[in-house]
C-alpha positions in Angstrom: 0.0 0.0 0.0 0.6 3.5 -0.6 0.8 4.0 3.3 3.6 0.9 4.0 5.4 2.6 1.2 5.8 5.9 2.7 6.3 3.7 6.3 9.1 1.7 4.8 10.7 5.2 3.3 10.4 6.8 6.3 12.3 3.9 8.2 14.7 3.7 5.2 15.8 7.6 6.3 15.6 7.1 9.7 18.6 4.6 9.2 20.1 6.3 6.8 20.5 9.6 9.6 21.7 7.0 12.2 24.1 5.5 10.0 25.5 8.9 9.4 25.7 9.6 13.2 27.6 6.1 14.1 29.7 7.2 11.7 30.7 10.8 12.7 33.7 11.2 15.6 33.1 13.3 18.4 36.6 15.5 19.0 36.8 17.7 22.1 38.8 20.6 21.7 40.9 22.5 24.7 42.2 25.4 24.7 46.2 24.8 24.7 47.4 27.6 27.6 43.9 27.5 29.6 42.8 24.0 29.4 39.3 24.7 29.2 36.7 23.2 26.5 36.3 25.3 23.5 34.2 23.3 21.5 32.9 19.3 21.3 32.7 18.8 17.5 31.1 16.1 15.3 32.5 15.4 11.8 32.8 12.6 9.7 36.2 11.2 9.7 36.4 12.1 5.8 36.1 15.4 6.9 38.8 18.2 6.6 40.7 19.4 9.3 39.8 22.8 7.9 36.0 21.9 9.0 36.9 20.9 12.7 39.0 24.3 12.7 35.8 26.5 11.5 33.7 24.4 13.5 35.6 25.3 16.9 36.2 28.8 15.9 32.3 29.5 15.2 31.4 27.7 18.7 34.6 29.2 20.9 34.1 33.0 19.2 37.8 32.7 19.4 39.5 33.2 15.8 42.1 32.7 14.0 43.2 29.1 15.6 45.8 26.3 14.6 45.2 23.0 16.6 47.2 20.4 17.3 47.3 17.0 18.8 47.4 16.8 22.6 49.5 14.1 23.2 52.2 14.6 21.0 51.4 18.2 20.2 51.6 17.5 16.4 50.1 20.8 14.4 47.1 20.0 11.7 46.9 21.6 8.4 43.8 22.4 7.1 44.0 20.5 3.7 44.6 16.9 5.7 41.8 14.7 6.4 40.6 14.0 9.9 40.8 10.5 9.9 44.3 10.2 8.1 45.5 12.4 11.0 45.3 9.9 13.8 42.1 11.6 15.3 39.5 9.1 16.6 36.6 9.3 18.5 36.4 11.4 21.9 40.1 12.1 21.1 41.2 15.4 22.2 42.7 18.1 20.0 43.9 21.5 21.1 43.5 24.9 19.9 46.1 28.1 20.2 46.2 31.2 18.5 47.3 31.3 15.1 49.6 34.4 15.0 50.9 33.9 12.0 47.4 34.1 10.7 46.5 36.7 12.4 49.3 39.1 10.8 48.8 37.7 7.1 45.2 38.4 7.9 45.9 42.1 9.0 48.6 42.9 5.8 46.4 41.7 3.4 43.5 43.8 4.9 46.1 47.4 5.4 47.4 46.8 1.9 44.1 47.1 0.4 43.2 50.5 2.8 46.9 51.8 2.0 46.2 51.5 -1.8 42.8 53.1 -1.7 44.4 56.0 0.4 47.1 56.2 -2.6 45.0 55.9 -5.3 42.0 57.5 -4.2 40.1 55.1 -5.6 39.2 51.1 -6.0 42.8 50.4 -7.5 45.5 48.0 -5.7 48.8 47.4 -6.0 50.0 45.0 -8.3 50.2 41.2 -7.2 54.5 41.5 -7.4 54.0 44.4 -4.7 52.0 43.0 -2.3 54.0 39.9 -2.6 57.4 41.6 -1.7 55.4 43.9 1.0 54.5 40.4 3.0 58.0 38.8 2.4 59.8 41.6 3.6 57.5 42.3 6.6 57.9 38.6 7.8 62.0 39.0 7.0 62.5 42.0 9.2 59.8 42.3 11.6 58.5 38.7 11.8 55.9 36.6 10.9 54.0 36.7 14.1 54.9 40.9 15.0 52.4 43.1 14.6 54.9 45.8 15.1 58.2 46.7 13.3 61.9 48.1 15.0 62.9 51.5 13.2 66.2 49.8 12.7 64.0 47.0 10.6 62.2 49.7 8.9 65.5 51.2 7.4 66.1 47.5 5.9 62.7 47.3 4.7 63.0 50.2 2.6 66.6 49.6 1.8 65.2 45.9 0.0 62.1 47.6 -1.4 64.2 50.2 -3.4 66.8 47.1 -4.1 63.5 45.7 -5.6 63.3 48.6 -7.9 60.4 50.4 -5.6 61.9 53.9 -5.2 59.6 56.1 -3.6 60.6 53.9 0.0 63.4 56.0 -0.4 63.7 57.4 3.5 64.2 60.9 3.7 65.5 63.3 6.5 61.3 63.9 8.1 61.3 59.9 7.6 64.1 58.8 9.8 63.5 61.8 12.5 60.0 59.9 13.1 61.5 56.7 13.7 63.8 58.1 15.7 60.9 58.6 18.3 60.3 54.9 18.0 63.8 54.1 19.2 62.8 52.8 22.7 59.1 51.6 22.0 58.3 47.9 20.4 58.4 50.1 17.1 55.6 51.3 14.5 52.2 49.3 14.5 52.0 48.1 11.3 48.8 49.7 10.2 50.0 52.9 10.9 53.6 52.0 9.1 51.6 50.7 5.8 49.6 53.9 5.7 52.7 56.1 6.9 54.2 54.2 3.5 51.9 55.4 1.3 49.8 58.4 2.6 51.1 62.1 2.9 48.7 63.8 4.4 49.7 63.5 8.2 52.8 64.7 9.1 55.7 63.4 12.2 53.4 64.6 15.2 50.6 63.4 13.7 51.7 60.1 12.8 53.4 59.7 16.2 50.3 60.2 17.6 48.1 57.7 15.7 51.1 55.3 16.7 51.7 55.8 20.1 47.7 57.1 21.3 48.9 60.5 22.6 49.3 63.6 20.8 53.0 65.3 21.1 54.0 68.8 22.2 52.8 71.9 19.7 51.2 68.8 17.9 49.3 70.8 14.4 45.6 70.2 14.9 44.7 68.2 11.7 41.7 68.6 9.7 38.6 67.1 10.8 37.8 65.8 7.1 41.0 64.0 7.0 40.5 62.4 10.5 37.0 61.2 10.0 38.1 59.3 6.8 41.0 57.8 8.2 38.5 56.8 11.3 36.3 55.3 8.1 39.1 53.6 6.7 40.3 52.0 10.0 37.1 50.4 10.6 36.9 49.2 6.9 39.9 47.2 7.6 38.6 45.4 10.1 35.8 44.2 7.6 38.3 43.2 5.0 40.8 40.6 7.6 40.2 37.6 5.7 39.3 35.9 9.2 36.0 37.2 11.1 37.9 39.6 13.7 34.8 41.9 14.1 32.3 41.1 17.2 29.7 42.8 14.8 28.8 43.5 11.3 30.3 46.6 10.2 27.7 48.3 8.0 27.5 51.7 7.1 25.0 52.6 9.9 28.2 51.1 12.7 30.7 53.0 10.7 28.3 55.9 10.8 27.5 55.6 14.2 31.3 55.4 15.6 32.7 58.3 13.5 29.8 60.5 15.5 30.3 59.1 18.9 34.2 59.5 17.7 33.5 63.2 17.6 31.6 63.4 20.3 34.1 61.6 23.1 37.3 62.4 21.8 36.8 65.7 19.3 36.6 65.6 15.4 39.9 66.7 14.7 41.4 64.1 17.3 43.9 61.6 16.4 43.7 59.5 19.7 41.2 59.0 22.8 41.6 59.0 26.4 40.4 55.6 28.1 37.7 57.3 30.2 36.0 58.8 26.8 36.9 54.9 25.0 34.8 53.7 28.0 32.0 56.4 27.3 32.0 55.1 23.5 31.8 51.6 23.6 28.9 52.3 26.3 26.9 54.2 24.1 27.6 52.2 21.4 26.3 48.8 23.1 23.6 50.8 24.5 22.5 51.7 20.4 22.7 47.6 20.2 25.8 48.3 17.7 28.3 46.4 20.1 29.1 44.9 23.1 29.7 45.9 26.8 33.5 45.6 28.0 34.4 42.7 29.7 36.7 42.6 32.6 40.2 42.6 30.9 39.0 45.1 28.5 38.0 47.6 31.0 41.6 47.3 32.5 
């Protein structure tokens, strides 16, 4: 009958979906320095590693992770399969923060801004560029630094105009400013990408958007100029090819920070005290555009 047909189906699919769930592997995933659960993943053992790795940075919020085996500590890439990499069920994996990741993630991202700022438009710089930008970047300030030494800066530029890249020729305003980095970690490297290709800040100014505090005499700059910069900044974090934002930056965010920008910290400001920070972030999780502080955060 019609009905034991559709019976028969129905039990057919209910196998079928138990089947499928004998056969997935249940990994538990710790954190590597805390110890604590991040995630408790199923996945078919013909599943890529890549999959387990998206799977526990969607559940932990924490991103970008490597993982490795816990006990032998052996790292997984993400084009190996799951069960060729000696992961069976209930076996535990852990996860640590990928910084490599992390800084390829954030150069990619500042090239793009850098170029727009350049070109004053949607062009970028040309695949050869970026490229040598990347390689150089890991050469003298390291893979995993999101910072580079002004003595590492001066090989930088010294490779790049090797390279046949002339304008990173220093000049004499070019190494006084990194002579104010001589006893810090160095120059962040969004503001050294942008100090590469943008002119319209000058020494106090960029010293400033480096170190959060305006120097003596400091020229005000123009409040155009710093609320498209503000723009730009945020549109970086929309571009890092990993999910870094806690919320969707859409136009109504970007357009909702610039004002509060103005408002806490003054629309010519290059930098904001951590009292009017506070005040900001307040405001903007009271608007249901962000989140409240958490603990470390506050401090």
């Amino acid at each position: 009958s019609i009905g034991g047909k559709a019976m028969a189906a129905a039990s057919g699919d209910e196998c079928i979906r138990e089947d499928a769930q004998l056969n997935h592997l249940v990994i538990l995933v710790h954190g590597a320095l805390s110890g604590e659960q991040l995630a408790q993943v199923q996945l078919e053992p013909s599943s890529a590693v890549q999959q387990l790795r998206e799977a526990v940075e969607l559940e932990s919020g924490q991103q970008p992770l490597s993982l490795v085996r816990a006990d032998d500590g052996v790292l997984l890439h993400d084009g190996q399969i799951i069960s060729e990499c000696g992961i069976s069920d209930g076996r535990h994996v852990l996860a640590l923060h990928d910084r490599v990741r992390q800084v390829r993630g954030w150069l990619a991202a500042s090239l793009q801004l850098a170029a727009k700022r350049r070109f004053v438009g949607a062009r970028q710089f040309a695949s050869k560029y970026r490229t040598l930008f990347v390689d150089l970047w890991v050469k003298h300030a390291g893979a995993t630094s999101m910072h580079i030494a002004p003595e590492a800066v001066k090989l930088f530029a010294r490779d790049m105009v090797e390279q046949g890249w002339r304008d990173w020729q220093l000049n004499a305003n070019d190494l006084t400013l990194l002579e104010r980095f001589a006893e810090t970690r160095g120059m962040p490297l969004l503001a050294f990408l942008l100090w590469g290709e943008d002119e319209q800040f000058n020494i106090d100014q960029w010293e400033c958007l480096s170190f959060g505090k305006p120097p003596n005499a400091m020229p005000i700059p123009d409040d155009k100029g710093v609320t498209e910069l503000l723009r730009d900044a945020l549109s970086v974090i929309g571009r890092v090819e990993y999910n870094v934002g806690r919320h969707e930056l859409t136009d109504a965010y970007v357009a909702a920070y610039a004002n509060l920008w103005n408002k806490h910290a003054g629309a010519q400001s290059l930098h904001i005290m951590p009292s009017c920070a506070r005040a900001l972030v307040n405001e903007m999780a009271a608007a249901g555009l962000s989140e409240t502080l958490h603990d470390d955060q506050e401090a």
